[in-house]
KEKE-3310 file (N, C-alpha, C; in steps of 0.2 Angstrom, whole numbers, plus 5000, padded with zeros to 4 digits):
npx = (4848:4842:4844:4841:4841:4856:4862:4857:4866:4879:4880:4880:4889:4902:4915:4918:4914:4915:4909:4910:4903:4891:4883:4876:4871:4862:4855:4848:4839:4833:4826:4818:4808:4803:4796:4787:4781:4774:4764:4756:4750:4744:4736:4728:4721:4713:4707:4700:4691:4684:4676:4668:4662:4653:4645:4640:4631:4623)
npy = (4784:4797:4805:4820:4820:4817:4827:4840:4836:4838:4852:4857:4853:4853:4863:4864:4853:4841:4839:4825:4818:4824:4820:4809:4810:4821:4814:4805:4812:4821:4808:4805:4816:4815:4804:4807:4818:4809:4800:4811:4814:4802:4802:4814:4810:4798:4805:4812:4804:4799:4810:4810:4801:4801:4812:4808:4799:4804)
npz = (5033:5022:5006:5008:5023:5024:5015:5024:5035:5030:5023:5037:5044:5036:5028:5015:5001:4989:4973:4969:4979:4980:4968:4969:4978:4976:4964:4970:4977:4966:4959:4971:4970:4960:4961:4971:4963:4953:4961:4967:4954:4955:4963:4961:4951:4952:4962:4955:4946:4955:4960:4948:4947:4958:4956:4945:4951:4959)
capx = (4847:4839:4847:4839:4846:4862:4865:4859:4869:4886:4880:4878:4895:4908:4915:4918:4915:4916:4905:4907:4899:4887:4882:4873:4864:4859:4853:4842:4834:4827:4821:4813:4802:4800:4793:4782:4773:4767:4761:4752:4747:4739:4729:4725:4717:4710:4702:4693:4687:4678:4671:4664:4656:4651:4640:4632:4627:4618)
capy = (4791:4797:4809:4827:4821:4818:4833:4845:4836:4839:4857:4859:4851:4855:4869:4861:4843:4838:4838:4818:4816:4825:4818:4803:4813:4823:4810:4801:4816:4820:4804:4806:4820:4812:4798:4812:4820:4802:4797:4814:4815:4796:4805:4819:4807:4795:4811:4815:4800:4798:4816:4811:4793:4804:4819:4802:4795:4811)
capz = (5032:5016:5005:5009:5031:5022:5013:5027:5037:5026:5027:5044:5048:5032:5024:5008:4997:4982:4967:4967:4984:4980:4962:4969:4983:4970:4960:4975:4978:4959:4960:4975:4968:4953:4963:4971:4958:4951:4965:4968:4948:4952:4968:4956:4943:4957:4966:4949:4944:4960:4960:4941:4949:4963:4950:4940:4956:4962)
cpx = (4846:4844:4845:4844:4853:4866:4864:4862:4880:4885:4880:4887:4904:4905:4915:4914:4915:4911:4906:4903:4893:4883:4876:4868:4857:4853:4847:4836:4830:4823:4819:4806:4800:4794:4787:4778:4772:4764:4754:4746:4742:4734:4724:4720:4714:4704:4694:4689:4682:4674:4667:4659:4651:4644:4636:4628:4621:4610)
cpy = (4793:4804:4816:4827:4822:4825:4836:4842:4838:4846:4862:4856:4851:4861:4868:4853:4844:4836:4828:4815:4819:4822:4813:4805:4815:4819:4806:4807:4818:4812:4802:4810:4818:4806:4800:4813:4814:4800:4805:4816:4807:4799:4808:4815:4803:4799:4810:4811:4796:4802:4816:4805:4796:4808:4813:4799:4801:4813)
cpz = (5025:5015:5007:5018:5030:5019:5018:5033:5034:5027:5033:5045:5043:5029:5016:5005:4991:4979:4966:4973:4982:4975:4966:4973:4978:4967:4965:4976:4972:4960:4966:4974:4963:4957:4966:4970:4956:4957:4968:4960:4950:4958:4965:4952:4947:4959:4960:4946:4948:4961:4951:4944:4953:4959:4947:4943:4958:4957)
residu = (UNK:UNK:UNK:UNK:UNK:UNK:UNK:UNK:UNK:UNK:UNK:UNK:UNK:UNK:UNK:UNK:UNK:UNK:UNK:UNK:UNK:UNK:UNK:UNK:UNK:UNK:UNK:UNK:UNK:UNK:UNK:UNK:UNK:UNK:UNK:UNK:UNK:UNK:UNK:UNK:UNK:UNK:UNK:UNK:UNK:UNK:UNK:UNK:UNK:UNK:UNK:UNK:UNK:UNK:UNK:UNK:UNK:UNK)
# end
């Protein structure tokens, strides 16, 4: 179970917790989107360097 199923399940089933269970969820999810935008920043830069190959070929 990855951290985003994880927490909304803790939401979905507690009225409380504690700030050190959540700390690490936390912390997998930023770095899930961090891992994200690079990988959509490397699409980005991929995309454009094909629609620049693309315009010299033309």
């Amino acid at each position: 179970m990855n951290a985003l199923q994880q927490l909304k399940a803790i939401t979905e089933n507690q009225k409380s917790i504690s700030t050190s269970r959540l700390a690490p969820l936390l912390r997998e999810i930023e770095l899930m989107y961090i891992g994200q935008g690079k990988r959509i920043a490397k699409q980005r830069k991929e995309l454009n360097l094909l629609q620049i190959t693309k315009k010299r070929t033309e």
